[in-house]
C-alpha positions as CSV (number, residue, x, y, z in Angstrom):
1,X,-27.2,82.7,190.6
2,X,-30.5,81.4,189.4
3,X,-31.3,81.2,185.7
4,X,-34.6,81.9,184.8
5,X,-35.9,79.6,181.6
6,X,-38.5,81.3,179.1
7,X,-40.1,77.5,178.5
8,X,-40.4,77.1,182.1
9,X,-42.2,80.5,183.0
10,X,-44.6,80.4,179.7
11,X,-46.0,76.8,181.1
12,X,-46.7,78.2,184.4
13,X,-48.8,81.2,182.9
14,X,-50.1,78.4,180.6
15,X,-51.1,76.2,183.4
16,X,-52.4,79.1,185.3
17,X,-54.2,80.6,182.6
18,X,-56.3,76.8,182.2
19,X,-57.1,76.6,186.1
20,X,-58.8,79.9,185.9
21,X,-62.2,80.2,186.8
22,X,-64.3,82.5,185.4
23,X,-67.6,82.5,186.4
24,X,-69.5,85.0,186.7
25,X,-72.9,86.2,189.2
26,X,-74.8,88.8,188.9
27,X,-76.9,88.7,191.6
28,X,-79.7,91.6,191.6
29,X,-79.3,93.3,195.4
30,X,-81.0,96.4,196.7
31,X,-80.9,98.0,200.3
32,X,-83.8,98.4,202.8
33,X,-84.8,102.3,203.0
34,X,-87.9,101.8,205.4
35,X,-89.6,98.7,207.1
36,X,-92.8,98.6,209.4
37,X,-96.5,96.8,209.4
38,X,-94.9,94.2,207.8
39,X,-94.1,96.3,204.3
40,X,-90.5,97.0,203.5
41,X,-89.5,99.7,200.9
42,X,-86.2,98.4,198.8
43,X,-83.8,100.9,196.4
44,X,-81.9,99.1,194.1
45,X,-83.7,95.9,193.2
46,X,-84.3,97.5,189.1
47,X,-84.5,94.0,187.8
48,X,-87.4,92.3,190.9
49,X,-90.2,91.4,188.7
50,X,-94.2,91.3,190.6
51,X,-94.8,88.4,192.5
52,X,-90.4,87.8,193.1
53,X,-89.1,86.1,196.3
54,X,-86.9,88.3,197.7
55,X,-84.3,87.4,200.8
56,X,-83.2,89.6,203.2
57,X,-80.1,89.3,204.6
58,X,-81.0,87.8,207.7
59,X,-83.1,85.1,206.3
60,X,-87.0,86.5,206.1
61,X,-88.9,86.2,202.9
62,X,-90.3,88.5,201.1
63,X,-92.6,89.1,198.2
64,X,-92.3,92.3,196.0
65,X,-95.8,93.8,194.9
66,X,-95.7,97.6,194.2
67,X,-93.1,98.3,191.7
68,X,-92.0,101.7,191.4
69,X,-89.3,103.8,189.3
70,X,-87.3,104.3,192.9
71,X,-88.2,101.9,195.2
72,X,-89.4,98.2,195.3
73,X,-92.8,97.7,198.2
74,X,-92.4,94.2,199.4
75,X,-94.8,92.2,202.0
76,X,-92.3,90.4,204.5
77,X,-94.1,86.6,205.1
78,X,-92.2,86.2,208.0
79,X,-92.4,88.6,211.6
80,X,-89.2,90.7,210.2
81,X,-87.8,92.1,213.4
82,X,-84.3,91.6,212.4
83,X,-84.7,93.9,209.5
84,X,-83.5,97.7,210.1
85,X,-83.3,100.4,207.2
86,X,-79.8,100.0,205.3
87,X,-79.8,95.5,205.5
88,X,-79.5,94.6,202.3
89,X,-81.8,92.5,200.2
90,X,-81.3,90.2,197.0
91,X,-84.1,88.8,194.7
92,X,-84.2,85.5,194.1
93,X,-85.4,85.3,190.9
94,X,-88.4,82.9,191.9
95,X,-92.0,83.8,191.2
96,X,-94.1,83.2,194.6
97,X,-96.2,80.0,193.9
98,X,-97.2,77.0,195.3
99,X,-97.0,73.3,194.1
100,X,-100.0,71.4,193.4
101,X,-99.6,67.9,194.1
102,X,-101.0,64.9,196.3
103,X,-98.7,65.2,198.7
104,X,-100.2,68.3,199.3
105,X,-103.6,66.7,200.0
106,X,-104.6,67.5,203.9
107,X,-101.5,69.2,204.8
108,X,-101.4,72.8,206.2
109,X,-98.9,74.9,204.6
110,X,-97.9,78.6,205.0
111,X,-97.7,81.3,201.9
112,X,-94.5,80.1,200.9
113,X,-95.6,76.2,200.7
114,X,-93.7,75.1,203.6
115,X,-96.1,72.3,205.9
116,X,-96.8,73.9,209.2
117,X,-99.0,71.2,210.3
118,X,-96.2,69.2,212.4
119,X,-96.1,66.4,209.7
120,X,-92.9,66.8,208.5
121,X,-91.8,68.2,205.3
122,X,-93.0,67.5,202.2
123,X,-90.2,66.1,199.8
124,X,-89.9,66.3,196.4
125,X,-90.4,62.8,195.4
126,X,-93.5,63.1,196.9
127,X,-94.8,66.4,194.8
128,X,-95.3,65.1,191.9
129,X,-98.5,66.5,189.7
130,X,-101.9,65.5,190.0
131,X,-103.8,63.5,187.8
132,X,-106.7,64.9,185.4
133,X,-109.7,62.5,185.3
């Protein structure tokens, strides 16, 4: 028969209680209720703010513009075919914006700063700000 020791079984719930993790993410989600002319209409992002990234859930960008009290308009910068009505969506919590830098000088970029002139990308060493004169 086994004996079961209190000391033994209070330092496993001890050592199991210090390798918890407990982090938590909120992450602010919403499902697609219409897409079409390149304008999705979101429920259930309450906390997007104007101007927000949002991602869709098979990759395309969006921006969120017209804030209403039940649904979210949001211009997709990307073609958006893979979107259907129900996909969900999550907001990113990013402002659309673009860097200003000299690394930026002559390059073609879309809406969401990302080169499109066949240059390669643009890394972050290289953004730094411009100077005033």
């Amino acid at each position: 028969m086994v004996t079961i020791r209190a000391d033994e079984i209070s330092n496993i719930i001890r050592e199991r209680i210090e390798q918890y993790n407990r982090e938590v993410k909120i992450v602010n989600t919403g499902t697609v209720l219409q897409v079409g002319d390149g304008i999705a209409r979101i429920h259930g992002l309450d906390e997007v703010m104007a101007g927000e990234l949002v991602e869709f859930e098979e990759g395309t960008i969006g921006i969120a513009l017209n804030l209403e009290s039940n649904n979210v308009g949001v211009v997709l910068m990307g073609d958006g075919l893979m979107i259907q009505e129900g996909s969900s969506v999550k907001a990113t919590g990013k402002i659309a914006q673009i860097p200003v830098s000299e690394a930026y000088l002559g390059r073609v970029i879309n809406a969401l700063a990302k080169p499109i002139d066949g240059r390669g990308e643009i890394s972050s060493s290289e953004s730094r700000p411009v100077k005033q004169q």
